[in-house]
C-alpha positions in Angstrom: 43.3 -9.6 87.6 45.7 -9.7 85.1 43.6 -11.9 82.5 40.4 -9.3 83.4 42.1 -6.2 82.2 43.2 -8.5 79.1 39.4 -9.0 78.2 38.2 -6.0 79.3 40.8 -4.5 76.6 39.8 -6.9 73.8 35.8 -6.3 74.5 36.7 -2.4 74.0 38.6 -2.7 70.9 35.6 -5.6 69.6 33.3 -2.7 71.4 34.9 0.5 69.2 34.4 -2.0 66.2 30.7 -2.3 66.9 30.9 -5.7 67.8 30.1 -5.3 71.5 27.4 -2.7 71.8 27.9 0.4 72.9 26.3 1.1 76.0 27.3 -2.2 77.5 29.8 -1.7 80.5 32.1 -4.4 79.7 34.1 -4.1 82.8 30.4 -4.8 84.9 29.2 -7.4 82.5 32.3 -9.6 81.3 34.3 -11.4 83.7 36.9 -14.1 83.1 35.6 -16.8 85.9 32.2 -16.4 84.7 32.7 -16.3 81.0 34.9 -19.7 81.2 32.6 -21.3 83.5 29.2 -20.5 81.4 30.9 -21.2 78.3 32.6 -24.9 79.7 28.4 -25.3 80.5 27.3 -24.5 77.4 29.8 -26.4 75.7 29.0 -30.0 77.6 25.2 -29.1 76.8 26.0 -29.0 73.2 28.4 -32.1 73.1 25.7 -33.4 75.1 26.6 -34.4 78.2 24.0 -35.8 81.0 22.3 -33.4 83.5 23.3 -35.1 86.1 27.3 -34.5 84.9 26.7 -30.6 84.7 24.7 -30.3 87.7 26.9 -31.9 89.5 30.0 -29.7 88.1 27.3 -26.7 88.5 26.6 -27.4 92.3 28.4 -24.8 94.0 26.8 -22.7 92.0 23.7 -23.8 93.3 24.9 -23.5 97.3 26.5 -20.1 96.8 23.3 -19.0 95.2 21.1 -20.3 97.6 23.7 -19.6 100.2 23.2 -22.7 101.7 22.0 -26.2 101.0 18.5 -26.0 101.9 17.4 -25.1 98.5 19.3 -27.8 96.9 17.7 -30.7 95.4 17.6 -34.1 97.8 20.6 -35.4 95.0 22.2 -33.0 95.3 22.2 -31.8 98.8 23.4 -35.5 100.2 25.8 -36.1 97.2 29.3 -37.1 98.7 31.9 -35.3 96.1 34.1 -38.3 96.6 31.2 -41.0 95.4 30.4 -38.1 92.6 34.0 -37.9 91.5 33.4 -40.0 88.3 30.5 -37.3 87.2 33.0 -34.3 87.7 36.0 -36.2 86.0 33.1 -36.6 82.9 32.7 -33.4 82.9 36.5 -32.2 82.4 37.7 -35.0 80.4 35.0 -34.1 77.5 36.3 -30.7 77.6 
């Protein structure tokens, strides 16, 4: 909570500036989870990281979207986290 209202403050003063626009609720759009976790994505895809390390850093994502595992792919719906370890620790230690 604390770290929310800390952005939240910053995106108002950028916003006042004109560098956030205007009409944009930043308290409804900007959130610190999802603003560190879409930008650690789009960091790996621009070093370059496989798909199959940011899926499978992405993949609850993809079963609390789906709110289950049905709509998972087959690798990803039988992937055992301990066997997948080595793809998650690739995907932190390029950070």
């Amino acid at each position: 909570k604390v770290l929310e209202k800390e952005l939240h403050g910053l995106l108002k003063i950028l916003q006042e500036k004109g560098v956030v626009p205007e009409g944009l609720s930043v308290a409804s759009e900007f959130h610190v989870y999802r603003s560190l976790r879409r930008g650690a994505t789009a960091r790996a895809t621009n070093m370059q990281l496989s798909q199959v390390v940011i899926d499978t850093n992405n993949r609850w994502r993809s079963m609390q979207t789906s709110r289950g595992k049905k709509n998972l792919p087959m690798s990803q719906l039988y992937l055992d986290i301990r066997v997948a370890l080595p793809a998650h620790l690739a995907f932190s230690a390029a950070m």
